[in-house]
C-alpha positions in Angstrom: 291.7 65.8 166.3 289.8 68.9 168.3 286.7 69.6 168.8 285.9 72.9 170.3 282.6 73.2 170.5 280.8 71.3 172.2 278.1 71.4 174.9 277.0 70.3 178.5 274.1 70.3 181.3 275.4 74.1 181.8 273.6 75.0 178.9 271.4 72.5 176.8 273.5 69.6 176.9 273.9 66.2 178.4 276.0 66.2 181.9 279.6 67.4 181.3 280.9 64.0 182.5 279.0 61.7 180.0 280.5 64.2 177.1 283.9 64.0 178.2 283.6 60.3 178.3 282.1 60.5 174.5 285.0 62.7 173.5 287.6 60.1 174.7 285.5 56.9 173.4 286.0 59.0 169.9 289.1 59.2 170.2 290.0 62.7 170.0 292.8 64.6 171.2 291.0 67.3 173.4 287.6 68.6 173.3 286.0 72.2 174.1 283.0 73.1 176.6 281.4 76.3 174.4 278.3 76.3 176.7 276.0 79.5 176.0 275.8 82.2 177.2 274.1 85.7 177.0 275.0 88.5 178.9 272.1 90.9 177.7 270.2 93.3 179.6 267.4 93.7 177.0 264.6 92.2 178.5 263.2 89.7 176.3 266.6 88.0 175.8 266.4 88.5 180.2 262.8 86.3 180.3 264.8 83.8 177.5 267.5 83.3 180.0 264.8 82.9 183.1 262.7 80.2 180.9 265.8 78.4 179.4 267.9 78.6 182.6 271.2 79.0 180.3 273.1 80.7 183.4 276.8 80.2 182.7 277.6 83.7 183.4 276.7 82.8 186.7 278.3 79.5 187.2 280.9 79.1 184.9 283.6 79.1 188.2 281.7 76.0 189.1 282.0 74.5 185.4 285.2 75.4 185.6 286.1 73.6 188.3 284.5 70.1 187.4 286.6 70.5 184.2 289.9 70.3 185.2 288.4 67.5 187.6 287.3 65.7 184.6 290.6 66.5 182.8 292.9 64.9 185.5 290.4 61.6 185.3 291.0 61.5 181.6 293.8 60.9 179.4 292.2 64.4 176.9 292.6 67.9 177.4 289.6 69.6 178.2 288.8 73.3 177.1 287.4 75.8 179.3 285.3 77.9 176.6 282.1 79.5 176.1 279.6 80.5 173.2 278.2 83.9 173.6 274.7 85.2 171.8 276.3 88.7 169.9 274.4 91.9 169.5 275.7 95.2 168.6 274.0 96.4 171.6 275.7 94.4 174.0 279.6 95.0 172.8 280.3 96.8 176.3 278.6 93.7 178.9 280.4 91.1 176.8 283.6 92.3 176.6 283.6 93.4 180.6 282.4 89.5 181.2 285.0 87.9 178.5 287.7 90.1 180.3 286.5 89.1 183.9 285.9 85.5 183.3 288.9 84.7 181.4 288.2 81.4 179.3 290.5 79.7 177.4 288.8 81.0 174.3 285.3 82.7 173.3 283.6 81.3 170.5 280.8 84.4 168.9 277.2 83.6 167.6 274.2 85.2 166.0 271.4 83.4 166.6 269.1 86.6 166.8 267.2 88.9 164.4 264.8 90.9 164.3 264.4 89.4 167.7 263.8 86.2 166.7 266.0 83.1 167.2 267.1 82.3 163.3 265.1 78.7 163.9 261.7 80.2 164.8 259.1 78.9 162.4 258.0 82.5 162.6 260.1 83.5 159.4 258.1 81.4 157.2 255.2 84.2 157.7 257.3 86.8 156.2 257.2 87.4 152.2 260.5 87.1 150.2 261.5 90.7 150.6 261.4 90.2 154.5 262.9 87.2 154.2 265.9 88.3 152.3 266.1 91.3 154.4 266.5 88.8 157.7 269.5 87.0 156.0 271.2 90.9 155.0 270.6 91.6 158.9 272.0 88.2 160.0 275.0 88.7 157.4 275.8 92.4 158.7 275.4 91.3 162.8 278.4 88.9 162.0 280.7 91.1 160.1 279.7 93.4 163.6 280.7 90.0 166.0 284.4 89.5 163.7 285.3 93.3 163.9 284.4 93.4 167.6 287.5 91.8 168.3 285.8 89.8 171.3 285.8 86.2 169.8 288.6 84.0 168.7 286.3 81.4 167.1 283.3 82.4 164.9 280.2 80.0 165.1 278.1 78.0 162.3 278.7 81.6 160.5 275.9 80.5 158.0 273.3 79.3 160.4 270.2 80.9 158.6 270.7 77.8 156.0 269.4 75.7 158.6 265.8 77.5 158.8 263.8 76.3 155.3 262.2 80.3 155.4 265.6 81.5 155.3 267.9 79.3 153.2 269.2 79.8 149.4 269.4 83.4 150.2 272.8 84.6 151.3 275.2 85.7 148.7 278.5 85.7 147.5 278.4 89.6 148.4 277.7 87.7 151.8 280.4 85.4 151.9 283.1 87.9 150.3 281.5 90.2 153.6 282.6 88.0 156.0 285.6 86.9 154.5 287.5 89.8 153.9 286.5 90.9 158.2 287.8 87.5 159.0 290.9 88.0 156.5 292.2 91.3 158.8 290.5 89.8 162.1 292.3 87.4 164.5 289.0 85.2 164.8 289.0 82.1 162.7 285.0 80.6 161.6 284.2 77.0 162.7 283.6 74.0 160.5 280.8 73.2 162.4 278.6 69.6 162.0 275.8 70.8 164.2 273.4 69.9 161.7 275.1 67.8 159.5 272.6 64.3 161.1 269.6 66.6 161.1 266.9 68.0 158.4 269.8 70.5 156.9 272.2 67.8 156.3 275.0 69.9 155.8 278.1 71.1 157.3 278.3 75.1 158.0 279.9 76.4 156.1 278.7 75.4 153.0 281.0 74.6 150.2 279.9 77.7 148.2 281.1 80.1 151.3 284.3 77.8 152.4 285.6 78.4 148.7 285.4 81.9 149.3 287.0 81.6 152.8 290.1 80.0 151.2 290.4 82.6 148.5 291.0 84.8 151.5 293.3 82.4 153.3 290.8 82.0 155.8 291.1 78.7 157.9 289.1 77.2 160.2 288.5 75.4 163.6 286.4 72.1 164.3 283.5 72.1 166.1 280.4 69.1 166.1 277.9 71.1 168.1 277.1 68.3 169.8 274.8 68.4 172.6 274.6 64.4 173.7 277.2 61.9 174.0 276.2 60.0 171.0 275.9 62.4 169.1 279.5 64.0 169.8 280.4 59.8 168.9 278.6 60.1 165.5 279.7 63.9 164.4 283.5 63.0 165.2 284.2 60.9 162.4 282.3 62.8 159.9 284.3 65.7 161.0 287.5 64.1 159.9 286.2 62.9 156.7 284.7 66.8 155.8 288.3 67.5 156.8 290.6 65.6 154.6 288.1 67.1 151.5 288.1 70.8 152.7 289.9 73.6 150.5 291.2 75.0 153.9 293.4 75.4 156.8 292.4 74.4 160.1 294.2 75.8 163.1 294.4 74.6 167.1 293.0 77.0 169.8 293.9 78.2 171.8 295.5 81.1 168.9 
């Protein structure tokens, strides 16, 4: 099995050497470094990079590097990948940094609207209407990310289930939205188990949204999310469990 998404000390997770260990004590095949990454010159996302210190734009030669290190220690292959925060706005500086930095593949997120990460507490100050608005704005932001024709993986492509303020209210307008991009779109979504051992409990997509993404022959990559060793050794089985129950396809990277 592959897991392409997972994460390192190059973004918020634990040193890349302890993960590639994990991935090999859990037995899979090969396992992809998605570290984030924002390329944004709108400021407040600027100050979130300064305060966060998520700099893989600027050292992802370096990462790259100590991968294929790694790889040659370990009997895995190791994917040279990246997760990139998507905004309309900033079409144009991803796709000139995707094009010069040349990954193996580039996995697309929303985790932004109305300038707000979608796991700020500050949603649960909004009434409904606001609330339901958020998840329409999330919604049309990733149909934007899967017809940009940037990413080859989509990520957690329901993520506003995992905020309380936000969740029960995407759609099966949503879904069918999303579907029928990804249906003409060479980008595949992720079964992702980033919060499958957390307050969520889930796996993204839901079952509701991954029936609709194989009425539309959409299938789908693996990805635990994980950001520590153990929890990349916990989220691996469970993957191949969710797997073997799925109404879907899943397909290697990269396409």
């Amino acid at each position: 099995m592959y897991d392409y998404h997972v994460h390192s000390n190059y973004s918020d997770g634990r040193f890349l050497g302890r993960m590639v260990r994990a991935a090999v004590d859990a037995g899979l095949e090969g396992v992809g470094f998605a570290d984030h990454c924002n390329v944004s010159e709108r400021e407040h996302l600027r100050r979130y990079k300064r305060r966060f210190g998520f700099n893989l734009d600027l050292t992802y030669e370096r990462r790259r590097a100590a991968i294929r290190e790694y790889e040659s220690e370990h009997d895995i292959r190791v994917f040279d990948a990246v997760e990139v925060d998507y905004h309309p706005a900033d079409e144009d500086a991803i796709a000139v940094f995707l094009d010069d930095a040349g990954f193996e593949y580039a996995v697309g997120s929303v985790h932004e609207v109305r300038e707000a990460n979608v796991h700020r507490e500050c949603f649960a100050d909004l009434d409904e209407a606001e609330q339901r608005a958020a998840v329409d704005e999330y919604f049309d932001r990733l149909v934007a990310l899967v017809e940009s024709g940037l990413f080859d993986v989509v990520a957690h492509p329901d993520i506003v289930e995992r905020n309380p303020a936000l969740r029960g209210y995407a759609t099966e307008d949503h879904y069918r939205a999303v579907a029928a991009a990804l249906a003409d779109s060479d980008a595949v979504p992720e079964m992702n188990a980033g919060r499958v051992d957390r307050e969520y409990g889930k796996f993204h997509p839901n079952p509701a949204f991954l029936s609709v993404l194989a009425e539309y022959d959409v299938p789908v990559t693996l990805g635990s999310d994980a950001h520590s060793p153990d929890a990349l050794r916990e989220r691996t089985p469970l993957l191949g469990e969710r797997l073997a129950e799925v109404p879907v396809e899943t397909v290697e990277l990269p396409l």
